[in-house]
C-alpha positions as CSV (number, residue, x, y, z in Angstrom):
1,X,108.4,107.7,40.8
2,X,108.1,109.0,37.1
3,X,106.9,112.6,35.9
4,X,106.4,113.5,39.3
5,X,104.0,111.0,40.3
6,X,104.0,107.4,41.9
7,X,104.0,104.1,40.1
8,X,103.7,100.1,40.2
9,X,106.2,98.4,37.4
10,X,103.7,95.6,38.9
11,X,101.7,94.8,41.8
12,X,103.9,94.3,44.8
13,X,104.2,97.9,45.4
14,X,100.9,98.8,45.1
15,X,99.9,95.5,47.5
16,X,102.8,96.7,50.2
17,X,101.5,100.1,50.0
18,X,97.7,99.1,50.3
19,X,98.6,97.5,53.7
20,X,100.3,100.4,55.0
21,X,98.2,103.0,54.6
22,X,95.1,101.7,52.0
23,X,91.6,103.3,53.3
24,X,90.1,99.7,53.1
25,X,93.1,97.2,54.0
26,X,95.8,99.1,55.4
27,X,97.0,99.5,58.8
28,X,97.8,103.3,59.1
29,X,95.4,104.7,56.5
30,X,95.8,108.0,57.8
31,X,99.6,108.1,57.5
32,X,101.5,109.6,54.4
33,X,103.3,107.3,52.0
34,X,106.7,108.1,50.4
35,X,107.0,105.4,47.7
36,X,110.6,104.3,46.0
37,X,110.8,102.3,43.6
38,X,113.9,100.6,43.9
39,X,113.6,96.8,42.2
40,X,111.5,96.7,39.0
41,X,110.3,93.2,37.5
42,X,113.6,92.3,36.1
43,X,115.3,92.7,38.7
44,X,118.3,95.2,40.0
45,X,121.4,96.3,42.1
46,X,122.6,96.8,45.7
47,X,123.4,99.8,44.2
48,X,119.5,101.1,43.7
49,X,118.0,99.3,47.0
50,X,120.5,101.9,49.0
51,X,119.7,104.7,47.1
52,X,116.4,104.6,47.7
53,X,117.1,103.9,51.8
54,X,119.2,107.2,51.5
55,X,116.6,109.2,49.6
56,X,113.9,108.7,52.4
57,X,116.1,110.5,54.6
58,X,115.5,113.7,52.7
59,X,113.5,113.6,49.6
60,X,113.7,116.9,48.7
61,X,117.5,117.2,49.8
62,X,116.8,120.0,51.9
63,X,118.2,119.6,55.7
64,X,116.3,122.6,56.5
65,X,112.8,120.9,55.8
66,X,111.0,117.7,57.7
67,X,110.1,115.5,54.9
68,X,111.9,112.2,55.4
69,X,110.2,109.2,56.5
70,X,110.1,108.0,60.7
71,X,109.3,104.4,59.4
72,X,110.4,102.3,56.7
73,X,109.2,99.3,55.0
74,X,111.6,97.5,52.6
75,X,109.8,94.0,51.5
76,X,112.5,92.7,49.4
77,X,113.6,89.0,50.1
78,X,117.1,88.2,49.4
79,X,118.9,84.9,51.0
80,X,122.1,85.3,52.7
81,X,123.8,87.7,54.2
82,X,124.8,90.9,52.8
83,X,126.9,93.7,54.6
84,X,126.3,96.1,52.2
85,X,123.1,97.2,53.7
86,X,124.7,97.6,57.4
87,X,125.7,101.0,57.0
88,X,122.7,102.3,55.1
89,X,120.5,100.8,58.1
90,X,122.8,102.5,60.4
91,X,122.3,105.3,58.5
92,X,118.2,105.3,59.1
93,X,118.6,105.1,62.6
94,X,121.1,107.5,63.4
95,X,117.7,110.0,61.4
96,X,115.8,108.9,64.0
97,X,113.9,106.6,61.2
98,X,112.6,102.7,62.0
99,X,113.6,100.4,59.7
100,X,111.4,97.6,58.7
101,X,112.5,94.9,56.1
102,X,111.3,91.5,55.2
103,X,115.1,90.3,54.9
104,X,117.0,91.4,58.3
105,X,120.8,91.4,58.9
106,X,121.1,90.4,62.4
107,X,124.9,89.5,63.1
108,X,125.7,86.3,61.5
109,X,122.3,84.7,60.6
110,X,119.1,85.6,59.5
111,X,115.9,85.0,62.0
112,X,112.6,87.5,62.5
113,X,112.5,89.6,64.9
114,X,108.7,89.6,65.1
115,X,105.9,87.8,63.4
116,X,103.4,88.9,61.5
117,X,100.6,87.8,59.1
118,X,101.5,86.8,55.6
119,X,99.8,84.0,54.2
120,X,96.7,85.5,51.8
121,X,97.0,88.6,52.8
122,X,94.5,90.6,50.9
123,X,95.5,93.9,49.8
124,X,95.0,96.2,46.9
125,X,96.6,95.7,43.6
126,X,96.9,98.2,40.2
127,X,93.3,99.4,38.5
128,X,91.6,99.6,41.8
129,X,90.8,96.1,42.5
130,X,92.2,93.6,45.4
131,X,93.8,90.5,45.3
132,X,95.7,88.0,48.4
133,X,99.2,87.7,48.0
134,X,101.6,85.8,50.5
135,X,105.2,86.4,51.9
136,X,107.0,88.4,54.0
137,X,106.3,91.0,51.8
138,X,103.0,91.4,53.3
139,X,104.1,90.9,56.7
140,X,106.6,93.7,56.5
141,X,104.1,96.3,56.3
142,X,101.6,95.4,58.5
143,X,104.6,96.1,61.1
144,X,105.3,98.8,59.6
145,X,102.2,100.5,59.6
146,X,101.9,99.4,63.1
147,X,104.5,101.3,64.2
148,X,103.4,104.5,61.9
149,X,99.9,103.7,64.6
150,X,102.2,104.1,67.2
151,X,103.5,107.2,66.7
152,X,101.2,109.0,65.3
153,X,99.7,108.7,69.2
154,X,102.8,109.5,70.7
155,X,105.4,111.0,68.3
156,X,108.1,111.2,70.8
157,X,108.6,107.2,71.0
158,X,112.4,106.4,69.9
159,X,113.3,102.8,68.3
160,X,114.1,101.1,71.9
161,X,110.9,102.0,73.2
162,X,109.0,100.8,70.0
163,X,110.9,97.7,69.9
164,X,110.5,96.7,73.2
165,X,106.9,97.5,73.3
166,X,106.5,95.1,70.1
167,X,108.3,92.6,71.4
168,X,106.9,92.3,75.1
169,X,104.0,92.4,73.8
170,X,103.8,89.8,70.9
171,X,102.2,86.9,71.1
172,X,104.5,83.7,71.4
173,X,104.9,81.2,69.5
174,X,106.5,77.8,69.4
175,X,109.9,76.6,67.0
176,X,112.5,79.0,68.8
177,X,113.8,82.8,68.1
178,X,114.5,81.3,64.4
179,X,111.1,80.6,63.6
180,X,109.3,82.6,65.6
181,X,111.3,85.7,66.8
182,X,110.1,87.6,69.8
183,X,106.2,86.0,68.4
184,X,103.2,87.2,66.6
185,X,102.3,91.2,66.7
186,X,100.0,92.6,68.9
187,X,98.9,96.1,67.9
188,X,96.7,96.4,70.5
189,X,98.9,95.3,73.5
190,X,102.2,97.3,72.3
191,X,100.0,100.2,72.1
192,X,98.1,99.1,76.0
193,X,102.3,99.0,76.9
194,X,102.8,102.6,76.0
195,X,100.0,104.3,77.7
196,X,98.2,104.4,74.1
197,X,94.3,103.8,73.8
198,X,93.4,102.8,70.2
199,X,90.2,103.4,68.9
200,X,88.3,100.7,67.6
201,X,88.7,99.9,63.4
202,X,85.8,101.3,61.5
């Protein structure tokens, strides 16, 4: 954020955000969006990736207000392990707030916990126009934004009861728990698992 509004040093943001909550392509458009920008173009530090995990906790540094996030999506890709971002996670979930990320610690190897698509993912991009990109990037929103579906119908859900919903739920694939994690996400049948009807997409 700059001059007290949001902004894309290029077009990954913009694409991430467009699938969380875009009017045309995202999958909670009706959710609000906090936006850090933490990793510009030429790169940056541990140092700026945890700030910004700390500052969705309280924005506006108030405890008395309820303005930090209940989900968040970090699509950064970085191989290897890297403890540094234990505690911060810890951190989110001890707020009550779901974390997300395309690039998971998960004791002492990395695997996906749950699938989603990413391969030409269309999605919007700076200037108002759209364009498919590919990663897990764009797969980290779309579960994101799944889960921002999820409680917006039932607010009370903690991160155990999301989790297992999503994974009981997903659809399985083949290559083991290191390819294919718990399987593909299922919206529709995590929300069918909860007691949650979802309307039909317009």
């Amino acid at each position: 954020r700059t001059g007290g509004g949001p902004r894309d040093s290029g077009n990954h943001g913009t694409h991430t955000a467009g699938l969380l909550v875009g009017n045309t392509v995202g999958v909670a458009p009706g959710a609000k969006l906090l936006s850090a920008l933490v990793l510009p173009p030429e790169g940056g530090t541990f140092a700026q990736v945890i700030a910004g995990m700390q500052w969705v906790i309280d924005p506006d540094n108030n405890a008395a207000t309820d303005d930090g996030a209940d989900v968040v999506s970090l699509s950064i890709g970085l191989p290897g392990l890297y403890t540094e971002f234990v505690q911060p996670t810890r951190n989110l979930i001890n707020a009550g707030i779901i974390p997300v990320y395309a690039a998971p610690y998960n004791n002492t190897f990395n695997k996906p916990d749950l699938v989603a698509p990413g391969d030409t993912v269309t999605s919007s991009v700076p200037g108002g126009g759209y364009a498919a990109l590919s990663g897990t990037s764009q797969a980290t929103p779309i579960v994101a934004g799944s889960i921002a579906v999820l409680l917006s119908a039932k607010n009370n859900l903690n991160i155990d009861q999301i989790k297992n919903a999503l994974y009981s739920s997903a659809n399985k694939l083949g290559g083991g728990a290191n390819v294919g994690g718990n399987g593909l996400l299922n919206l529709p049948a995590a929300a069918q698992s909860l007691g949650i009807a979802l309307s039909a997409p317009t």
